[in-house]
N, CA, C and O of each residue as an XYZ file, in Angstrom:
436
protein
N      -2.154     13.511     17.063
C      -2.495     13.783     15.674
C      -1.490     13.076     14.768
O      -0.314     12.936     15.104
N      -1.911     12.701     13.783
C      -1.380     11.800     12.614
C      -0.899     12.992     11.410
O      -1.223     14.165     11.225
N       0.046     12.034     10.705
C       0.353     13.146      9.295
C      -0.015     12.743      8.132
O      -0.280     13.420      7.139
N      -0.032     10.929      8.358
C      -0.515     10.013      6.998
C      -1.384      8.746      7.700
O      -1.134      8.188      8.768
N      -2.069      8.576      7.113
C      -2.596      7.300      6.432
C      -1.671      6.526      5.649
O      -1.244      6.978      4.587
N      -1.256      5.164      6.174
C      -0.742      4.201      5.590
C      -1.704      3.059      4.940
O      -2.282      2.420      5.818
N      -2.084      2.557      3.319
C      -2.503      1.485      3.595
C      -1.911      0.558      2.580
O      -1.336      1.008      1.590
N      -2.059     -0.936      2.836
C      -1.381     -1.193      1.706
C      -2.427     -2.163      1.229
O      -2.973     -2.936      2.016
N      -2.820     -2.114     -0.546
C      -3.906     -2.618     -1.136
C      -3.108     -3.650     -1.914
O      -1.955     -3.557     -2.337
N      -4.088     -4.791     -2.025
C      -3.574     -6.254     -2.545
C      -4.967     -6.260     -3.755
O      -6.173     -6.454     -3.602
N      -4.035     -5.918     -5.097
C      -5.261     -6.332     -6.015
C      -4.501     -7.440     -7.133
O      -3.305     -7.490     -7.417
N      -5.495     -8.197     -7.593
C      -5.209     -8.770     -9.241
C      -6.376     -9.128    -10.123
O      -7.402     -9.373     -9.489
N      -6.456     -9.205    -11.280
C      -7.626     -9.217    -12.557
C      -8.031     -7.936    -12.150
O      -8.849     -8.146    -11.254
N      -7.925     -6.846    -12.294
C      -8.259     -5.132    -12.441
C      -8.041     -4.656    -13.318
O      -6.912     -4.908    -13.740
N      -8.745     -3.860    -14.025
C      -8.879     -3.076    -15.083
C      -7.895     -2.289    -14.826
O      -7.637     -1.876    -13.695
N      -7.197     -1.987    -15.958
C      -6.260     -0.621    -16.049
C      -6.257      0.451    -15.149
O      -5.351      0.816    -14.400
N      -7.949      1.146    -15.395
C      -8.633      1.923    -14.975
C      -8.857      2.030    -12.978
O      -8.805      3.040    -12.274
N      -9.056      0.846    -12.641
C      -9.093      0.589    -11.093
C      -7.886      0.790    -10.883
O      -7.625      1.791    -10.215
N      -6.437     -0.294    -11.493
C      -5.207     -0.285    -11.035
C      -4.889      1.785    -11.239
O      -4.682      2.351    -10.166
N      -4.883      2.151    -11.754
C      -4.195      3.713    -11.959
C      -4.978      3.920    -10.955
O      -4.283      4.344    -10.032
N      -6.282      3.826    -10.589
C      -6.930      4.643     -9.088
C      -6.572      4.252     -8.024
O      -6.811      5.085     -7.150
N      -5.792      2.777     -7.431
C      -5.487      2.333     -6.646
C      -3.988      2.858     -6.012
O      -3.452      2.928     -4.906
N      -3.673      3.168     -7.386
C      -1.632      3.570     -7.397
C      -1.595      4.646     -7.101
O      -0.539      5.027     -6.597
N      -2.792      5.706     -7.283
C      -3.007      6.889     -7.185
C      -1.840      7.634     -5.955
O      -1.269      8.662     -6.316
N      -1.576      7.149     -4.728
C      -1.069      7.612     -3.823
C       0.159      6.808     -3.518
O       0.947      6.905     -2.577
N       0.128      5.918     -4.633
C       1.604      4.683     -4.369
C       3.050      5.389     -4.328
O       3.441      6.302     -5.055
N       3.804      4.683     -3.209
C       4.833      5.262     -2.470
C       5.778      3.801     -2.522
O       6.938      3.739     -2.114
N       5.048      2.712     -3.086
C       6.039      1.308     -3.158
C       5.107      0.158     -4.549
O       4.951     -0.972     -4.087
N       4.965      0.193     -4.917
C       4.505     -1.151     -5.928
C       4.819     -2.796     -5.530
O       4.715     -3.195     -6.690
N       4.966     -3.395     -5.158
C       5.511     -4.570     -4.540
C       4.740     -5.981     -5.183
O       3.744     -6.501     -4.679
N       5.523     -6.512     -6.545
C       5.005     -7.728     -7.439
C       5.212     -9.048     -7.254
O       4.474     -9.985     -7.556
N       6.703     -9.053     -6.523
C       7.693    -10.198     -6.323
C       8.392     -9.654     -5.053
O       8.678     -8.532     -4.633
N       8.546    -10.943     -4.616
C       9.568    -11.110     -3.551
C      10.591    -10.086     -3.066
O      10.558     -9.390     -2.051
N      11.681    -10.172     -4.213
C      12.534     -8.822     -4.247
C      12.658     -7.875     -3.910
O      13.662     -7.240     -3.588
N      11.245     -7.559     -3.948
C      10.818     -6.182     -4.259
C      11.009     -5.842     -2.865
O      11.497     -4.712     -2.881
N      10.851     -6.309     -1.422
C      10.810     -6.384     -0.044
C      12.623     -6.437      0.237
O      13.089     -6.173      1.345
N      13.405     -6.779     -0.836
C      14.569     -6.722     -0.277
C      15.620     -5.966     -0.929
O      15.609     -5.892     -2.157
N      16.633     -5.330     -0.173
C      17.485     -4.549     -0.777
C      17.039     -3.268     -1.658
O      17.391     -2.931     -2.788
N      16.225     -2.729     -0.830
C      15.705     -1.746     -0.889
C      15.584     -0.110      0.352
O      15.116      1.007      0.135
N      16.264     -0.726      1.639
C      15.643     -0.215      2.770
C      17.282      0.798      2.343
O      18.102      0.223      1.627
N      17.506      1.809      2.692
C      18.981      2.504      3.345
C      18.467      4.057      3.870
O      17.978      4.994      3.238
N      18.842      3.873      5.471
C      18.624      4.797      6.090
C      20.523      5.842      6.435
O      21.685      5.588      6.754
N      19.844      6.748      6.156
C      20.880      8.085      5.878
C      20.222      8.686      7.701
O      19.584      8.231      8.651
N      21.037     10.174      7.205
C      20.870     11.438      8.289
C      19.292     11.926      8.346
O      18.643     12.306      9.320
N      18.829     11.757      6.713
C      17.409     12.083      6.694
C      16.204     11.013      7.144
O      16.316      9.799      6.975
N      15.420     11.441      7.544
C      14.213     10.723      7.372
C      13.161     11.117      6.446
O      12.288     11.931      6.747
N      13.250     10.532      5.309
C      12.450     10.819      4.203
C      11.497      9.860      4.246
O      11.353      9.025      5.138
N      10.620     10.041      2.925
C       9.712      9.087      2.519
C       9.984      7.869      1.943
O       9.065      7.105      1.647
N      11.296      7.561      1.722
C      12.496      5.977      1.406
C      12.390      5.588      2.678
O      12.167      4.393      2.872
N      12.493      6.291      3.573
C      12.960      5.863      4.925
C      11.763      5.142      5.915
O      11.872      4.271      6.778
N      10.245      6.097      5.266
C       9.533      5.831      6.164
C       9.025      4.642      5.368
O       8.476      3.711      5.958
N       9.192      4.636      4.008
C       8.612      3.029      3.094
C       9.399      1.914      4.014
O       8.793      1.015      4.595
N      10.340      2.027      4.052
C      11.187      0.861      4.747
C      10.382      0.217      5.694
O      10.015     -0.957      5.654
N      10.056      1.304      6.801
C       9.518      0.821      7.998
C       7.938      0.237      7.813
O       7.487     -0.554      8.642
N       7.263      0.621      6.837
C       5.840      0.443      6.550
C       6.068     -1.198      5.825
O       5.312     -2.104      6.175
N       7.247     -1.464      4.736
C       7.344     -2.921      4.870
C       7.815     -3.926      5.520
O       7.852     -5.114      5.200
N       8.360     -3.124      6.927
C       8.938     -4.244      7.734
C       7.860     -4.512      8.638
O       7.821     -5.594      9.225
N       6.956     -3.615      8.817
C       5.522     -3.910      9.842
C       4.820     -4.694      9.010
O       4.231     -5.529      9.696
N       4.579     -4.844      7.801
C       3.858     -5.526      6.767
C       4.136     -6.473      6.209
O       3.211     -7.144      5.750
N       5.360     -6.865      6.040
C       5.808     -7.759      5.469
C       5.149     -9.197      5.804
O       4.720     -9.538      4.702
N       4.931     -9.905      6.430
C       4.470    -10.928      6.531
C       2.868    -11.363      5.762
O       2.426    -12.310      5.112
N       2.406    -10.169      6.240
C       1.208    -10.236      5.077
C       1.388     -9.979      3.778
O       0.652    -10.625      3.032
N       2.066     -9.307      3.320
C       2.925     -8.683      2.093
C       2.905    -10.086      1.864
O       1.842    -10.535      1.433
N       4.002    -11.011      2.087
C       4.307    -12.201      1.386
C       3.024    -13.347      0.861
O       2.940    -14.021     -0.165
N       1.852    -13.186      2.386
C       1.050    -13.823      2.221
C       0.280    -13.713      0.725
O      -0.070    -14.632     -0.016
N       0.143    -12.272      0.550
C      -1.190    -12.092     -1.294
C      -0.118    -12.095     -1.907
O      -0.400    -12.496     -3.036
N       1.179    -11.845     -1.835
C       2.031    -12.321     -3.093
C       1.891    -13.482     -3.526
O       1.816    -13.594     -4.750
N       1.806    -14.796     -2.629
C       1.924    -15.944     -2.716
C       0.725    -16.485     -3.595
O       0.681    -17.574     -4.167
N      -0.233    -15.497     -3.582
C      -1.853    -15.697     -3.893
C      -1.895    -14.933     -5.131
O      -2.846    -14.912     -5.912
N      -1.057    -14.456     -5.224
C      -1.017    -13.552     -7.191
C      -1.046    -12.535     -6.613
O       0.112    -12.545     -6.196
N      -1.502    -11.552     -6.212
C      -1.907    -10.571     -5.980
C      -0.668     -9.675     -6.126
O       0.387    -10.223     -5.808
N      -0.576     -8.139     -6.633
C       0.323     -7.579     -6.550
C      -0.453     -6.641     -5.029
O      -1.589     -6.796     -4.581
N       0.774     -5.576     -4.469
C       0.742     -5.151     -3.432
C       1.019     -3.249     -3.667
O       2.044     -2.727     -4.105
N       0.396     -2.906     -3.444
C       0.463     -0.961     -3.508
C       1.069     -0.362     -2.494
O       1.437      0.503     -3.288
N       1.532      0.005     -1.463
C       1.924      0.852     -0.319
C       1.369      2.361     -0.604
O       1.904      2.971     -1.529
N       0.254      3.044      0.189
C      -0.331      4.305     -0.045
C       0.203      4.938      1.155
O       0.069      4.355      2.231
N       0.892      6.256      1.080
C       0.622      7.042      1.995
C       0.053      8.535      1.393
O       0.555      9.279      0.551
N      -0.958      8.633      2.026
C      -2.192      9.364      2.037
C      -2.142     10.509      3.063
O      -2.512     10.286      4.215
N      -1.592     12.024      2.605
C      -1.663     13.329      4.049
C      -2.755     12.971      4.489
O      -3.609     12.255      3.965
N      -2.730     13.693      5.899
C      -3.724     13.620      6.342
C      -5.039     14.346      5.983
O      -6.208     13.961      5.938
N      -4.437     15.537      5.741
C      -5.267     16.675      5.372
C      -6.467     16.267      4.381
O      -7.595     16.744      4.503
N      -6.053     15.187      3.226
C      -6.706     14.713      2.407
C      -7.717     13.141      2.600
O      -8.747     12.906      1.967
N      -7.331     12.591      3.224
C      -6.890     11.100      3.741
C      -8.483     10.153      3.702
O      -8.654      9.041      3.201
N      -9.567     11.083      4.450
C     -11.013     10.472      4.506
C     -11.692     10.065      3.118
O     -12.012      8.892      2.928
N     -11.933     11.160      2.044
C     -12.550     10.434      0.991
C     -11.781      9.668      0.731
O     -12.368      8.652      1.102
N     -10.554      9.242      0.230
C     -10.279      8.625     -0.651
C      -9.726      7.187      0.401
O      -9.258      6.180     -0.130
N      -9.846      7.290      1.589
C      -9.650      5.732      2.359
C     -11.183      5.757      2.314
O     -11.327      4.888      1.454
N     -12.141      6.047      2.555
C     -13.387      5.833      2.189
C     -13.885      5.077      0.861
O     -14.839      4.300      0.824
N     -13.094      5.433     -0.191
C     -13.191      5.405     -1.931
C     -12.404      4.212     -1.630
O     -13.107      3.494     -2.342
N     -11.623      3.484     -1.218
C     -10.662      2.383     -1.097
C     -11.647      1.016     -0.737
O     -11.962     -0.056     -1.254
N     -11.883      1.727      0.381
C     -12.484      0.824      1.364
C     -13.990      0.209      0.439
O     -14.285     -0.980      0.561
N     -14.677      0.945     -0.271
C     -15.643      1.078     -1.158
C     -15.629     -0.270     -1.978
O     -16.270     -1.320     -1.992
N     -14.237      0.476     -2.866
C     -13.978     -0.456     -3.933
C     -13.279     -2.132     -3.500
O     -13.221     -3.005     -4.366
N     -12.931     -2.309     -2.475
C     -12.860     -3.354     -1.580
C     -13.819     -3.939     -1.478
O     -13.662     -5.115     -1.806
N     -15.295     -3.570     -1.010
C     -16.187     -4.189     -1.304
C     -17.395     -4.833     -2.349
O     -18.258     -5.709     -2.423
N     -16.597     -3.398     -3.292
C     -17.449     -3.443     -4.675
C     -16.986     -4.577     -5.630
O     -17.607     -5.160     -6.518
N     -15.406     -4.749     -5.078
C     -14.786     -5.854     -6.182
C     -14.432     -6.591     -5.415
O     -13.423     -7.128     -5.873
N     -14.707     -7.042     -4.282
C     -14.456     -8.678     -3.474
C     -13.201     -8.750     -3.711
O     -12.435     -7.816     -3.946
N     -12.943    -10.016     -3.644
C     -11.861    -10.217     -3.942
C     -10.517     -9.917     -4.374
O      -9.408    -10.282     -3.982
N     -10.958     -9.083     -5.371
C     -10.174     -8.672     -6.633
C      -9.009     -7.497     -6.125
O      -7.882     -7.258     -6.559
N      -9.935     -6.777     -4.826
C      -8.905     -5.614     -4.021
C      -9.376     -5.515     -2.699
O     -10.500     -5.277     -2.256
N      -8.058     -5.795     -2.035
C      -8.391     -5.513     -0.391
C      -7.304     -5.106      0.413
O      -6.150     -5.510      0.560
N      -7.992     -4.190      0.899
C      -7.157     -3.516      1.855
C      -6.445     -4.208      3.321
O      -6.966     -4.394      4.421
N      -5.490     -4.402      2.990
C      -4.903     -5.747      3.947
C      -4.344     -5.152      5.328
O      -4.488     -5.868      6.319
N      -3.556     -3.584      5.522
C      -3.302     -2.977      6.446
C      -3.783     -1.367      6.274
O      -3.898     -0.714      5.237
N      -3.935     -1.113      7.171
C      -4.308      0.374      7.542
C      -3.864      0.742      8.550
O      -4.264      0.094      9.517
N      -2.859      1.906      8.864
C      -2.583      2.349      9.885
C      -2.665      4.216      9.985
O      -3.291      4.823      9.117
N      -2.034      4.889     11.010
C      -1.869      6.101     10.653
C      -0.949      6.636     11.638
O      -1.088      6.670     12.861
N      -0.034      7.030     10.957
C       1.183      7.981     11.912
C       1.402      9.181     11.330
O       2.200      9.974     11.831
């Protein structure tokens, strides 16, 4: 059994309105380069800093790829408890707006 849904969505040209529904569960924003570095510091805890870290070091390579392409980058983690409509509602709007938003990784731990 899983606790989250990880996904990370690559959108650009979006309405206000899409971007606030997309961020909805955002746990990282990722615009520029930077943003992937000097960011990671693991302590005694394992928090939700801790587990972002690891979700952009599995990602990162694609991460760089839609940066390179304009695209800004979201990091969602999604309980589980909640997790089906709204990766459903993702996945949706992925197809409803082509291009414009796509869901580039999906995982679940």
């Amino acid at each position: 059994m899983y606790k989250y849904t990880i996904l990370a969505v690559a959108y650009k040209d979006v309405t206000p309105e899409i971007e606030a529904k997309i961020s909805e569960y955002s746990v990282r924003t990722i615009d520029e380069t930077d943003d992937l570095h000097n960011y990671c510091t693991y302590g005694r805890q394992f928090d939700q800093d801790s587990r972002v870290c690891i979700y952009l070091d599995w990602y990162q390579n694609n991460i760089l790829k839609y940066l390179s392409d304009g695209y800004k980058i979201v990091l969602l983690e999604i309980p589980y408890s909640i997790n089906q409509p709204i990766v459903e509602a993702l996945k949706q709007v992925d197809i409803e707006l082509g291009d414009k938003v796509l869901v580039i990784e999906h995982d679940e731990v």
